[in-house]
N, C-alpha and C positions, 0 to 999 in steps of 0.2 A: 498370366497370359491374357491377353486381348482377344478376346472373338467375336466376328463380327454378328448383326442379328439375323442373316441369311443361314450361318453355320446354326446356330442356336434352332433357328426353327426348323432345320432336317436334321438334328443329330442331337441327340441326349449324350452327353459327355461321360466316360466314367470318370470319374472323381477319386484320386487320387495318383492315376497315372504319371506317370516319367513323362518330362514335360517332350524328350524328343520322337514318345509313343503319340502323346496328341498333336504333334506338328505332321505327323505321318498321317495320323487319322484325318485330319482338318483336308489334307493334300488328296486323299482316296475320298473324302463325301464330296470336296470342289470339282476334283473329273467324273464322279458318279453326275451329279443335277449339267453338267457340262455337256457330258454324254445324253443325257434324257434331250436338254436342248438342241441338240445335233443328230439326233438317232434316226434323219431321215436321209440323212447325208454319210451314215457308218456304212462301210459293206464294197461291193462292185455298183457304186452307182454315182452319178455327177458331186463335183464337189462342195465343200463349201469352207472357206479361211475367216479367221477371224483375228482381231488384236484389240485388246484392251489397254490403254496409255494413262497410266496417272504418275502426276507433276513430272512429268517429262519424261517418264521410265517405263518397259515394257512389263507389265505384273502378268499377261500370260499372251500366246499367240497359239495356236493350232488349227490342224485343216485337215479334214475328212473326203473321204472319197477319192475320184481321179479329173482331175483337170483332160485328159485325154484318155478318153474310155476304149479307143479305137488300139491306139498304142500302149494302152497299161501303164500310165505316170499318173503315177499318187499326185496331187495337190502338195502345196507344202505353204508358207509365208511369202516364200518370195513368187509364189504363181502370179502372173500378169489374167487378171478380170477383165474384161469391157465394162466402164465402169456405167454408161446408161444415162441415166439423167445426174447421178452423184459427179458427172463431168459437169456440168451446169456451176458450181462453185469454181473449179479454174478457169472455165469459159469468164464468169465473171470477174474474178480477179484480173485477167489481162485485162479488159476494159480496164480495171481500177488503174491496176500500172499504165497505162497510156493516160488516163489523169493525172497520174502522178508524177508523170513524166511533162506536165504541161500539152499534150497531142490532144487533148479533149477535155468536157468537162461535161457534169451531168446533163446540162440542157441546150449540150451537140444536137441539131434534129437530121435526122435520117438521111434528110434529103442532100442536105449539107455533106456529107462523106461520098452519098452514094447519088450523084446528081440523078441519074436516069431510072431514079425511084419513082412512081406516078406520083401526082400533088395532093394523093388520098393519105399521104404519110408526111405532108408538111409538119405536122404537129405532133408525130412521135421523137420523144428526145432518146437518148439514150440512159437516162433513168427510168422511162419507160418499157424498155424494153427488156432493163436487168430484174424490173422489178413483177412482171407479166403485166404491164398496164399498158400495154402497144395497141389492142384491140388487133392484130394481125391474124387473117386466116388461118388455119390449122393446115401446115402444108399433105397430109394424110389424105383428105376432103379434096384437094385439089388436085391428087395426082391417081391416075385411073387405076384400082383394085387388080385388074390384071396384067398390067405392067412388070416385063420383066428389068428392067435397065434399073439398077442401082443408084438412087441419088445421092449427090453429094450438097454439100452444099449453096453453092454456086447455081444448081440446079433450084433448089429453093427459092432464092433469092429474083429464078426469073420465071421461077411461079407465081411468086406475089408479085411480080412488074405486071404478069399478064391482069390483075387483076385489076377493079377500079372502086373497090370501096373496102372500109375496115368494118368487121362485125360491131363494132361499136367505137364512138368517138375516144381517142385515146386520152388514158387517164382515168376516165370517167369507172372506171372497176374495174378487179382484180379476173384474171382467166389467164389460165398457167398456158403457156405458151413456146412451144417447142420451135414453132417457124421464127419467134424471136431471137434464142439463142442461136439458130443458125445466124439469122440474118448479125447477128452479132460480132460471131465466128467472121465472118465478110468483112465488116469491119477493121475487126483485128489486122486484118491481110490491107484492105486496104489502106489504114492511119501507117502502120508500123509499115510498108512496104515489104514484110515477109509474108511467105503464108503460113498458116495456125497454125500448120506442125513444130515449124522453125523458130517460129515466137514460144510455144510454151517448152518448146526442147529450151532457147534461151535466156526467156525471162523468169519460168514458174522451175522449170527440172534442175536444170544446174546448179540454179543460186539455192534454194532447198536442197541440192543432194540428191534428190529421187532418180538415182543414177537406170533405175531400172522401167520407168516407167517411158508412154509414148504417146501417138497421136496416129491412128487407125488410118492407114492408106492401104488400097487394094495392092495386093501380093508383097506388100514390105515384109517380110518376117518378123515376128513380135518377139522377143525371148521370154522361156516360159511361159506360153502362151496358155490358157484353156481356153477349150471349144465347148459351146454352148450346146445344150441336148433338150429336149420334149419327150416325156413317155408318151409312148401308144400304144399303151395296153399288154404290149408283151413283151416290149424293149425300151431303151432308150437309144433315140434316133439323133443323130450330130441335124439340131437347125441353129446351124452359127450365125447360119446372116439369112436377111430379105433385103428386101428395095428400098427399106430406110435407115440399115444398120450402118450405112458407110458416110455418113451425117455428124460431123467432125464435131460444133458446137454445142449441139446438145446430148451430145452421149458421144461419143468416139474416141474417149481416152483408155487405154488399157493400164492397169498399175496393180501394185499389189497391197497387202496389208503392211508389211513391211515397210514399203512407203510413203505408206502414210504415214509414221512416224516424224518423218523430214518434213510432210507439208503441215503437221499439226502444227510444230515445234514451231513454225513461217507464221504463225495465227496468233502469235502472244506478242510477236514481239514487230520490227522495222525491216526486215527479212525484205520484205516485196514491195509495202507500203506503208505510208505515214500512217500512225494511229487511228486518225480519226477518220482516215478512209477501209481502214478494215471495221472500224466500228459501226461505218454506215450499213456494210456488208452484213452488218447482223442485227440489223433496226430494222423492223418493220416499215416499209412505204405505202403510202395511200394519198389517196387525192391531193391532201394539206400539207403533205410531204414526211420527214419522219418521225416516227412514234417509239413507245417501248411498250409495245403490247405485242401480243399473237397477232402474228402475219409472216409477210413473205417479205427479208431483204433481197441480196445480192446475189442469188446460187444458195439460199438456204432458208429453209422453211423456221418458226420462231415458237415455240411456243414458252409458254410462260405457267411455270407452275411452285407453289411455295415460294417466290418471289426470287426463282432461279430463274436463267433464260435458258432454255433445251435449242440447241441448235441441230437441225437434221434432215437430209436428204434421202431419201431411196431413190433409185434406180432400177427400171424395168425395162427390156430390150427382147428380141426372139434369142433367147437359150441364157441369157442372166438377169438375175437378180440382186439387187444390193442393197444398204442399207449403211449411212452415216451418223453418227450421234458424237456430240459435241455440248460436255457441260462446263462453259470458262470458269463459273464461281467455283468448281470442287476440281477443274483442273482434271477434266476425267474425259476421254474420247473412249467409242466403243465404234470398231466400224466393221461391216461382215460382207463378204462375197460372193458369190456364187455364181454356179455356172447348169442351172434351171431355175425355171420360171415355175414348175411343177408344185413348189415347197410354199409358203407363205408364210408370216407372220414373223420376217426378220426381224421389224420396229420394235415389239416386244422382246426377241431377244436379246436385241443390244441392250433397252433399258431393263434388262433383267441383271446383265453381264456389270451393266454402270452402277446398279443398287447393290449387287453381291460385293465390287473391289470399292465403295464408297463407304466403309465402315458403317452405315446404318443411316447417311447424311441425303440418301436418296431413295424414295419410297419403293416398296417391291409392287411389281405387277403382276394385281389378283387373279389375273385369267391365267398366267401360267402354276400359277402354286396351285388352282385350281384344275390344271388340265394332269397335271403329278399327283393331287390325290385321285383322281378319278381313276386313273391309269394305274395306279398302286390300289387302290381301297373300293376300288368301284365306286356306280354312281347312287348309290342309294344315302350317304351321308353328305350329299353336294348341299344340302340347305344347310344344315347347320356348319360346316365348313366356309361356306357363303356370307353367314350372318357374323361369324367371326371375324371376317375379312373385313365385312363391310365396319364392324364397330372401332376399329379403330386407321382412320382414312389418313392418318399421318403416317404409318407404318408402312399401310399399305395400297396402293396406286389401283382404283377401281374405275376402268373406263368401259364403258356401257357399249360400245363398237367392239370392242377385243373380246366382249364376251359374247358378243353375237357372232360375230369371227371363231369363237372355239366351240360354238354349236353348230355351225358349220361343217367345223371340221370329220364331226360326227356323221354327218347327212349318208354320206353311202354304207360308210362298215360295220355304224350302229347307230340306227335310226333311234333307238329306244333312251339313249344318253342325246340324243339332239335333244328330242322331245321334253326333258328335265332341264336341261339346260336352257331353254326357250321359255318354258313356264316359269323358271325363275328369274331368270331378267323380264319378263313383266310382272310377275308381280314384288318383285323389288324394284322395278323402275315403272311403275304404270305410266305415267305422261312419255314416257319414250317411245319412238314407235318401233323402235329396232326388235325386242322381243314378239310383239306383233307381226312383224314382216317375215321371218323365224317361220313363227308357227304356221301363218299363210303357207310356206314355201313346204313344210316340212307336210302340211294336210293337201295341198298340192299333190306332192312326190309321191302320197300311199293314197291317191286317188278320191279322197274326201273331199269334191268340192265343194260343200255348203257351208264344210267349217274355214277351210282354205279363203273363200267370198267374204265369211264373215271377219277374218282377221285381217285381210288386203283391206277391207273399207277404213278399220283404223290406222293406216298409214297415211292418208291424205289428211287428215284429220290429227295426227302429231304430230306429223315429218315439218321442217321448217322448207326454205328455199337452197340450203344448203342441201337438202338430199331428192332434189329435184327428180334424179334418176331413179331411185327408188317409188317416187311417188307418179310417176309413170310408168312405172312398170307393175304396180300396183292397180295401179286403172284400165293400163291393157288386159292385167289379168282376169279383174274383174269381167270384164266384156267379155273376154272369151269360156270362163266358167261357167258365166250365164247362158251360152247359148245352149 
C-alpha cells in the first residue's frame, strides 16, 4: 500500500496489519489533523466548508458549524458563501468572454465603453484594470465613514466621475484595487447590454453547471444562504452586510464549495474561453505586458514555487472569509469558506489540504505542523522541531510570514509560546524583520518599552517597501514609547 508522506509523518503504522485495518486507520488520522485544522469552526459557532479536487474528482468536502446561527442550520457543501474578493476571478473572466466574443479586447480604454468617465482615465485600458494597474481611487476613501446607504456599483462608478485625478499614472505599478473590479462589473452591463447578475447567471453559471450559485441583489433570496457573524466577546453577532457588501464586481457572488467543482472543471479546458485567454488569466502583468513570474493576472494572484505556478485568491468582506488555491501542474484545487472574519490563516490551510491529497508532490506548511506539535507537545521542543523542518526545505514549505502569523496567534491566551516563537524566527531568520516586529509588539503588550523601542527600530532597517505598513507603524510606535 501507498502512503502518502503527510500520513507517515503523524502516524507510526503497525506493521503487519490487515490491509483493510490500515485503510480505516489512514481514514481516522486524515479526519483527526482535518479536525485540528477546522477546530475553531467545530461546536455552535460560524461555519466553515471546504473541498479538495484532484484530476477532476472530489477526494474529500466537509463543513463545520452553522451557516445560520440564529435558526440552527449546520453548514453543509452545497451552503451558498459571499464569496468577497475570490468573486474578482468570475468578475474577470466575463471581461475574458466579451473578448472572446470579439465585444472588446485588452486595450479597450475606459473612456471608450463608458464615455462620461473624466479624461483622467483616458489611458486606463481594460487590461489595466483586470490586472490592478488602473491607478483608480479606492472607493472606501471616497465615500464618507458614516454613511448609511449601501453602495452598489453604479454608485462607485460615479464616485470616481466625481473625481479628477488617478493616484498614479495608469500602468505605471501594481495596487490591488477594488474600485476597478467594480468599475468593471459596469462594464460588463454596459458591452453585453445585461446587467452582471444576468450575464454571470448566462455566460459563467449555466454553461459550467454551478446551478446553485448567484449575484448578491438586496432582498433576492439566495438558497442556502450563510450569514456572516463577528465575535464580541460573549457572542456571536449576525454582521452580514455594511455599506460596501452590496458591490456586485468585486465581491458580490454567493456559491458554494460544491460549485466550485463545475467552475474548476471550466479552467482546463474551452468551457468559457479559448486557451490562450484563460492562460492570460493566470500570467502575471506588469508594465511590458505578460510574464511567468509571481504576480497578479486576471482575478488571481501567482505565485511561483518549485517551478509550479500556485494560483490563489482570498476573500474578506464583514462576516466572510475565504480562500482559493489552484495547482494546474498536479491538477489539485483546494478552496475554503467561511462565514467569519474572526479565524484566520485560511491560505495555509488550503496548501496544507493541496500537500496532504498530492501524494508528497507538494511541500507541507511548516507553520502548521509546527502549530500541532506545540498544541500536542508543548512549546518547550519548538527549536529543535524547527531545525528539523527547516533542514529539509523540499519536504517542507517554510514561510517566514506564517510563522509570524502563528506567534500571533499566541499573543492573548499564551503570551509565553508568542514570545518562543518570535525569538525563533529571528534568530533563524535574522535579516528578516517579521520576528523583530513580533517581539516589539509582544514587549509592547507586557508594557516593556525600552525592549519594545529597541526591536521597532530594526523593522525600518529590514523591512523592504513591500511592508510599507509595518514600517510605519513601527515608527509611529517608536514616537509614542519615547515620550
Amino acid at each position: 500500500m501507498k502512503y502518502t508522506h503527510l500520513i507517515l509523518v503523524f502516524l507510526i503504522f503497525i506493521c503487519g496489519c490487515k490491509t483493510s485495518e490500515r485503510i480505516v486507520e489512514k481514514k481516522e488520522v486524515e479526519q483527526k489533523l482535518i479536525n485540528f485544522l477546522f477546530q475553531d469552526y467545530i461546536g455552535e459557532k460560524p461555519s466553515a466548508s471546504f473541498i479538495v479536487i484532484k484530476d477532476g474528482k472530489i477526494k474529500d468536502c466537509q463543513s463545520f458549524g452553522y451557516a445560520d446561527l440564529e435558526n440552527k442550520i449546520l453548514a453543509n457543501c452545497e451552503t451558498n458563501y459571499r464569496l468577497a474578493s475570490v468573486t474578482k476571478q468570475f468578475t474577470a473572466m466575463g471581461i475574458l468572454i466579451l473578448i472572446n466574443q470579439g465585444k472588446l479586447n485588452y486595450s479597450t480604454k475606459l473612456t471608450e465603453v463608458i464615455p462620461e468617465f473624466p479624461e483622467y482615465g483616458k489611458d486606463i485600458t481594460i487590461k489595466n484594470l483586470m490586472s490592478h494597474r488602473s491607478g483608480l481611487q479606492p472607493y472606501n476613501k471616497l465615500y464618507p465613514a458614516d454613511a448609511e446607504k449601501q453602495l452598489v456599483d453604479k454608485d462607485v462608478l460615479n464616485l470616481l466621475i466625481k473625481q479628477d485625478s488617478l493616484l498614479f499614472p495608469a500602468n505605471s505599478k501594481f495596487q490591488y484595487s477594488n474600485s476597478g473590479y467594480a468599475v468593471l462589473a459596469m462594464i460588463i452591463e454596459r458591452v453585453s447590454g445585461k446587467s452582471f447578475k444576468e450575464f454571470m447567471d448566462k455566460e459563467i453559471f449555466e454553461k459550467t453547471g454551478m446551478a446553485n450559485s448567484t449575484v448578491y441583489l438586496k432582498d433576492l433570496p439566495i438558497k442556502n444562504r450563510a450569514y456572516g457573524y463577528k465575535f464580541n466577546d460573549t457572542i456571536y453577532e449576525n454582521k452580514d452586510q455594511n455599506t460596501r457588501s452590496a458591490i456586485q464586481g468585486d465581491g458580490g457572488i454567493y456559491s458554494s464549495v460544491s460549485d466550485y467543482v463545475h467552475w474548476d472543471s471550466s479552467l482546463y479546458d474551452e468551457t468559457l474561453v479559448k486557451t490562450d485567454l484563460r492562460n492570460d488569466a493566470f500570467s502575471n502583468w506588469d508594465e511590458n505586458g505578460k510574464t511567468d513570474t509571481t504576480g497578479y493576472g486576471f482575478g488571481w494572484q501567482i505565485d511561483i514555487k518549485n517551478d509550479k505556478k500556485y494560483l490563489r485568491h482570498g476573500g474578506s468582506t464583514t462576516g466572510f472569509l475565504n480562500f482559493s488555491l489552484r495547482i494546474p501542474a498536479e491538477k489539485i484545487s483546494v478552496v475554503i469558506y467561511t462565514n467569519t472574519t474572526d479565524y484566520g490563516g485560511l491560505g495555509r490551510k488550503a496548501y496544507f489540504l493541496a500537500s496532504y491529497f498530492s501524494d508528497g508532490k507538494i511541500p507541507i506548511p511548516a507553520d502548521v505542523l509546527l502549530e500541532k506539535d506545540i498544541e500536542e507537545n508543548g512549546i518547550e521542543n519548538i527549536t529543535n522541531k524547527f531545525n528539523h523542518l527547516k533542514s529539509n526545505t523540499t519536504k517542507y514549505d517554510i514561510v517566514e510570514k506564517d510563522l509570524v502569523s502563528l506567534g500571533f496567534r499566541y499573543m492573548k491566551k499564551e503570551p509565553e509560546k508568542t514570545l518562543k516563537i518570535f525569538e525563533l524566527i529571528k534568530t533563524g531568520f535574522p535579516n528578516y524583520f517579521g520576528g523583530y516586529f513580533g517581539l516589539a509588539q509582544y514587549y509592547r503588550t507586557n508594557g516593556d518599552n525600552e525592549k519594545a523601542i529597541e526591536y521597532f527600530k530594526k523593522v525600518p532597517e529590514l523591512a523592504t517597501s513591500d511592508d510599507q505598513r509595518q514600517i510605519d507603524y513601527s515608527i509611529k510606535m517608536i514616537e509614542q514609547l519615547s515620550e
